[in-house]
N, C-alpha and C positions, 0 to 999 in steps of 0.2 A: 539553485542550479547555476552552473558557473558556463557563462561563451566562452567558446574559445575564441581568443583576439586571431585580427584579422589576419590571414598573412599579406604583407606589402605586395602590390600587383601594379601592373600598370596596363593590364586588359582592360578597355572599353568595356564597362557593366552591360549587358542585353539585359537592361530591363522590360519586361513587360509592361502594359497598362494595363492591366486584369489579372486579378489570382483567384481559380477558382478553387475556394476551400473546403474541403472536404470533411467536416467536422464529425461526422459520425458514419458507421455502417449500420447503425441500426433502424431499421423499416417497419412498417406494419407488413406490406407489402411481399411478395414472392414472388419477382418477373422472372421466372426460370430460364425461359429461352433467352433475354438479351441484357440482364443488369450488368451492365461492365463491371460495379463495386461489387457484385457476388453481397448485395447487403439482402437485410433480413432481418427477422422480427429476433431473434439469437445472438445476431451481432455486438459487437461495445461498441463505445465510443474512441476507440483505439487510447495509446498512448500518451497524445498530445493532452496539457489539461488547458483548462481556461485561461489561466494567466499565460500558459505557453502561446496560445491563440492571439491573446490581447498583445504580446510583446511582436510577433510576427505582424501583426496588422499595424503595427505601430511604426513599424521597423517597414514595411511596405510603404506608409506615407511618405515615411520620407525619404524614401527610394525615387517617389515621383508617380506610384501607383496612383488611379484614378478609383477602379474600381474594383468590388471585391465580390463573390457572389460566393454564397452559404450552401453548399451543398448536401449529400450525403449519399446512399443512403437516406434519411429523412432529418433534415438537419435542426426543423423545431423540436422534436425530439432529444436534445444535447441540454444537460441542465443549465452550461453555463451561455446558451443561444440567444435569449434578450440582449444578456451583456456583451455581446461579443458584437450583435446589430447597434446596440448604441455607443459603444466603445468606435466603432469603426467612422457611424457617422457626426460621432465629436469631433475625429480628426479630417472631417470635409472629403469621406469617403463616399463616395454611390454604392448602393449594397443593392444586390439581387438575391432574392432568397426562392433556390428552387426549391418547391414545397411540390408532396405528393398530392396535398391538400383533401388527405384522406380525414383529417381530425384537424380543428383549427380551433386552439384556446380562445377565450374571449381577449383576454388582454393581449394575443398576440393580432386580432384584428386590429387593435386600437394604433400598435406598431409598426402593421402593415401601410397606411395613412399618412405617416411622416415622410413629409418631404423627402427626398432620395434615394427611397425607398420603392424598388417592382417587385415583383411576381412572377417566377415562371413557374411551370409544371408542366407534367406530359396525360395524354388523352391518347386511347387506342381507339374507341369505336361509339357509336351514337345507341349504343345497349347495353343491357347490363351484360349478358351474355358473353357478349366479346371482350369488353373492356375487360370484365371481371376474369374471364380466362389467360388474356396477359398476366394479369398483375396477382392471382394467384387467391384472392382474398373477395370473397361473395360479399356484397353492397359498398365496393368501392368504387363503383360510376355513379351510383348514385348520391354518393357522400362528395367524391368530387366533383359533379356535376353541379350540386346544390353550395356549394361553396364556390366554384368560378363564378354562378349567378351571385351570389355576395360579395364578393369582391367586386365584380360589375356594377352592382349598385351602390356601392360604396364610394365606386370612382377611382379604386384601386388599379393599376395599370398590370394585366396580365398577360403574358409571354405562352405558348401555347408549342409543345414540340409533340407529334403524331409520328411514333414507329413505327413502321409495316414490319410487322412482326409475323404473324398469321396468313395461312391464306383464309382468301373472305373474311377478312377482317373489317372491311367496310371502312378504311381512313379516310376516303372520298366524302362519304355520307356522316362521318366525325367532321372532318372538316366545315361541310356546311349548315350541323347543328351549331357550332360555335360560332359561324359567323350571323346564323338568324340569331343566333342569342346577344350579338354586339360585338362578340369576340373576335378580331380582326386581324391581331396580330398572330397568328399558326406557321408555324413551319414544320414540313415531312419530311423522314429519311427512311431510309433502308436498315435493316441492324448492321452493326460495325465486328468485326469478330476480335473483342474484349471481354473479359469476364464472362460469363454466363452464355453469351454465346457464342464459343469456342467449342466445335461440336468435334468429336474423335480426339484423332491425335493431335490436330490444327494447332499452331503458334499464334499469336498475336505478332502484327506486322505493321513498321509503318504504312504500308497500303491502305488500311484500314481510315485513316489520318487526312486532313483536309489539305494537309500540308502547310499550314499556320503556326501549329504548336510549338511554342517555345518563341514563337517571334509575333509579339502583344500580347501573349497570354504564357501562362503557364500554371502549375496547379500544387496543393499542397496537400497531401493525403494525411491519415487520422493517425497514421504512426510518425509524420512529420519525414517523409521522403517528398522531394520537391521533383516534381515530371513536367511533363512542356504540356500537357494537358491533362485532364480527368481520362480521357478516352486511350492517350497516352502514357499510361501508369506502369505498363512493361517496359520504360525506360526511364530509371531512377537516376537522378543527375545531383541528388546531393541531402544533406539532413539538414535543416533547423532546430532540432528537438535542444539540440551543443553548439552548435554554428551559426553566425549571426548570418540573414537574406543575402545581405551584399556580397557575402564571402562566397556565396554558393551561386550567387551571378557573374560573378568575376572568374569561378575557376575556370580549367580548361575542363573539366568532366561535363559543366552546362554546355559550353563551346562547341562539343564534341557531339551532344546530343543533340544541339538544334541544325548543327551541320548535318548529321545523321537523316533528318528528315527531308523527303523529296519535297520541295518549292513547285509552284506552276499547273499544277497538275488542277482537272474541272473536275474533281471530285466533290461531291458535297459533302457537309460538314454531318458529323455526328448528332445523337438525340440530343445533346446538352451543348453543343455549339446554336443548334437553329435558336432558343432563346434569346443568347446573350443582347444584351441590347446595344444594337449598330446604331442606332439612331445617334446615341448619347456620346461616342467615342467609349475608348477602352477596355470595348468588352466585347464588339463585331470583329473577330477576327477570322471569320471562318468565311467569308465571300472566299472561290479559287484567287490564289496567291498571285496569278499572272495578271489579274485586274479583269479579265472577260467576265462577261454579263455570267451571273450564278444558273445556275440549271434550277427548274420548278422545284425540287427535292431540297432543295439549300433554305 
């Protein structure tokens, strides 16, 4: 595959410190009402191949990126997903790997363990019942539930994001199964109207949007279109699949789309913003933009 060389610029690059990468659509999973990726057990792993992922990750270090988080869809699911976690943390990358944690190989527990290395995943309710009517697929609270308790005892560091999706969904009563079980770090939101749940005629809007995206984070989807977020994917700002990162930071199409977004606003952040890990730098970029104290939902 050949880049195309850069064109000469003299824009100030908006780089991010986080790319959330979106390496597959494919799921076990079926959250009808709210998957923004529209992923699924039928999905591919879109366009992008492994080496295309390794050269982007590569090409992020030395951008100055900090961290990377493995998305999908269900991103252990990608054949070339080990190498793309140890690829990234050779070059002194932080990788978060959002995992449904519906199925967890043994050797990728052994992965999970390495230094720079978290965990997030999302939880709907403290039943099988509920959970399981989210996500579409009968024994996967209990598959996930018995696997967050793994990872817990492992000393594995996990990241917790709870949709209110349903009514009487019981998030409340999720919430505080996770924290009797240790699990401490949770965060709730409301669905965001992306993918899946885009109900009628409805658009996808920046409203939707914490108003962060594109300024410390932005995202790279499975065809290799670059958006200021995962949540933000109805605003395509550029390709890598032919085009080197930098070039696609530098143009005026990224420029335009992170201007595009409203700043300040106390909105809370989407299901896969509350994760990202703030603690660590590079990846909390979803606190409201104006600096006010985040609302309980964030």
């Amino acid at each position: 595959m050949t880049i195309a060389p850069e064109t000469p610029t003299t824009t100030t690059p908006l780089i991010p410190g986080a790319l959330e990468l979106e390496i597959t659509r494919r799921c076990q999973l079926t959250c009808a009402a709210h998957c923004y990726a529209e992923a699924g057990p039928t999905q591919g792993h879109g366009t992008m191949t492994g080496d295309d992922w390794k050269r982007v990750i590569s090409e992020a270090a030395a951008l100055g990126v900090k961290k990377v988080q493995l998305i999908g869809g269900e991103p252990t699911l990608h054949p070339a997903f080990a190498e793309l976690v140890e690829h990234a943390l050779s070059l002194g990358l932080r990788v978060q790997v959002y995992s449904n944690l519906y199925r967890v190989r043994p050797e990728h527990w052994d992965l999970f363990t390495r230094p720079g290395i978290t965990l997030a995943t999302s939880y709907y309710a403290d039943t099988d019942e509920g959970h399981d009517t989210v996500t579409g697929r009968t024994g996967s609270h209990a598959a996930t539930r018995a696997n967050l308790i793994e990872a817990h005892q492992r000393g594995i560091r996990v990241q917790v994001g709870i949709v209110d999706v349903l009514d009487g969904q019981r998030v409340d009563q999720a919430r505080a199964e996770l924290e009797a079980l240790g699990i401490t770090d949770v965060h709730t939101d409301r669905v965001r109207g992306v993918g899946n749940a885009i109900t009628g005629s409805g658009l996808p809007s920046t409203s939707a949007l914490c108003g962060r995206c594109a300024h410390g984070i932005a995202a790279i989807l499975s065809d290799g279109t670059v958006t200021p977020c995962v949540l933000g994917r109805f605003l395509p700002a550029g390709q890598v699949q032919d085009t080197a990162l930098k070039h696609v930071f530098t143009s005026p199409q990224w420029q335009q789309v992170a201007a595009s977004i409203p700043a300040g606003r106390l909105d809370p952040c989407g299901p896969d913003c509350g994760p990202n890990d703030d603690s660590q730098g590079g990846g909390g970029t979803c606190n409201p933009a104006d600096g006010a104290t985040p609302s309980p939902a964030n």
